[in-house]
C-alpha positions in Angstrom: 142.2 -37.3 38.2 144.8 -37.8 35.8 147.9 -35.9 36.7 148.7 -32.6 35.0 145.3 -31.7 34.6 143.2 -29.2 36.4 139.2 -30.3 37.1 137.9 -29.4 34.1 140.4 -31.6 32.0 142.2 -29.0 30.8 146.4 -29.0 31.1 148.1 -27.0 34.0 150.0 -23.4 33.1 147.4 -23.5 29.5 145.4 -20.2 30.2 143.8 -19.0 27.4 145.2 -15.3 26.6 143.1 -12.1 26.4 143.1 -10.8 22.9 142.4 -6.7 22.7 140.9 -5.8 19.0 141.0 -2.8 18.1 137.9 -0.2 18.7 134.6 -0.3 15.7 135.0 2.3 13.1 132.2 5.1 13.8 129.9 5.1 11.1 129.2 8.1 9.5 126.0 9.9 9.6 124.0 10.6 6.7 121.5 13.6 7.0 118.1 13.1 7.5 115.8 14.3 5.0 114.4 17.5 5.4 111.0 17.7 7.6 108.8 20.1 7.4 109.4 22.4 10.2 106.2 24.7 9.7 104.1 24.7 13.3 100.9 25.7 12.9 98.8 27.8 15.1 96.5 24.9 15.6 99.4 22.8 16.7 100.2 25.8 19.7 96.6 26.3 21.3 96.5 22.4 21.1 99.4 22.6 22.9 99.0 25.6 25.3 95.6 23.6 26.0 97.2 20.4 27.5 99.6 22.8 29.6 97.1 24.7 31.0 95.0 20.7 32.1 98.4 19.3 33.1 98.9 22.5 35.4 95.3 22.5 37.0 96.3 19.2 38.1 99.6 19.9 39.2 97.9 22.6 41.7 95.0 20.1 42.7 97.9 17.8 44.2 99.9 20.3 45.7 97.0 21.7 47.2 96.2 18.5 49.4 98.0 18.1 52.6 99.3 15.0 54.2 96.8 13.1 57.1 97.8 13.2 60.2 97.2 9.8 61.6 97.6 7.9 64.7 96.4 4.7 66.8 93.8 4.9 69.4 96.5 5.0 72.1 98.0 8.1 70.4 94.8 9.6 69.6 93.1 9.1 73.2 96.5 11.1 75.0 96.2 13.9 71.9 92.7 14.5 72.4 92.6 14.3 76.3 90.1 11.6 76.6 89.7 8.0 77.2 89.5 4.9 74.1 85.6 4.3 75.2 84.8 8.3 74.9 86.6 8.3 71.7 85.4 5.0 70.1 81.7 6.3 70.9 82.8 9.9 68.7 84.0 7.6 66.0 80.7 5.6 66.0 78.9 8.7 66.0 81.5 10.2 63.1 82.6 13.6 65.0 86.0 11.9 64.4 87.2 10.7 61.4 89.0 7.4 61.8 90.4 4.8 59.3 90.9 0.7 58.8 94.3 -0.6 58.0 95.9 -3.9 58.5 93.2 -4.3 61.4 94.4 -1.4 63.0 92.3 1.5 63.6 93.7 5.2 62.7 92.6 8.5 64.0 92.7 11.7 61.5 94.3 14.2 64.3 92.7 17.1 62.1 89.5 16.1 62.8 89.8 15.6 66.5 91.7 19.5 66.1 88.3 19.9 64.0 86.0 18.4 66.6 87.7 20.5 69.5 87.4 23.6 67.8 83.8 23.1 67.1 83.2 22.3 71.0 85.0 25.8 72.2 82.9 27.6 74.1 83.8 31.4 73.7 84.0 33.0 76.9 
């Protein structure tokens, strides 16, 4: 490397200097053109009429609760009962109970659902 010069070939103590310009002029706005700004009552009910969809759907999601899932481990100490007894209720679909990453998950509603319907009232 030649001597007085940095890697890039440049000379030592040459920086360039940082040159502040001043800020853009705003540009002025023109007015826009006049619309028309009639609303028509066809243009409301139209309107009112995708409210009232969006909002049906709205209350369709709120309206579903969350699952309540566990493994088979989980499941067999919830319910009181051993893997076997509760693989054989899955088979015969008195509990609901779901695939996922080869795991297998238990809805705890419908073992609360199963237990409910097994009560014997006294």
């Amino acid at each position: 490397m030649a001597r007085g010069k940095n890697r890039k070939g440049k000379k030592k103590g040459h920086q360039k200097k940082a040159v502040f310009s001043q800020p853009p002029q705003l540009a002025t706005i023109e007015a826009a053109p006049a619309h028309d700004n009639s609303v028509t009552i066809q243009m409301i009910e139209d309107l009112v009429e995708r409210l009232n969809t969006v909002s049906r759907e709205l209350s369709g999601l709120k309206a579903q609760k969350p699952r309540r899932l566990a493994t088979i481990k989980e499941a067999c100490a919830y319910a009181k009962m051993g893997h076997s007894k509760l693989y054989e209720m899955i088979n015969t679909k008195e509990i609901t109970a779901y695939k996922r990453d080869g795991r297998t998950l238990v809805d705890l509603d419908s073992v609360d659902d199963m237990n409910n319907r097994n009560l014997v009232p006294w």
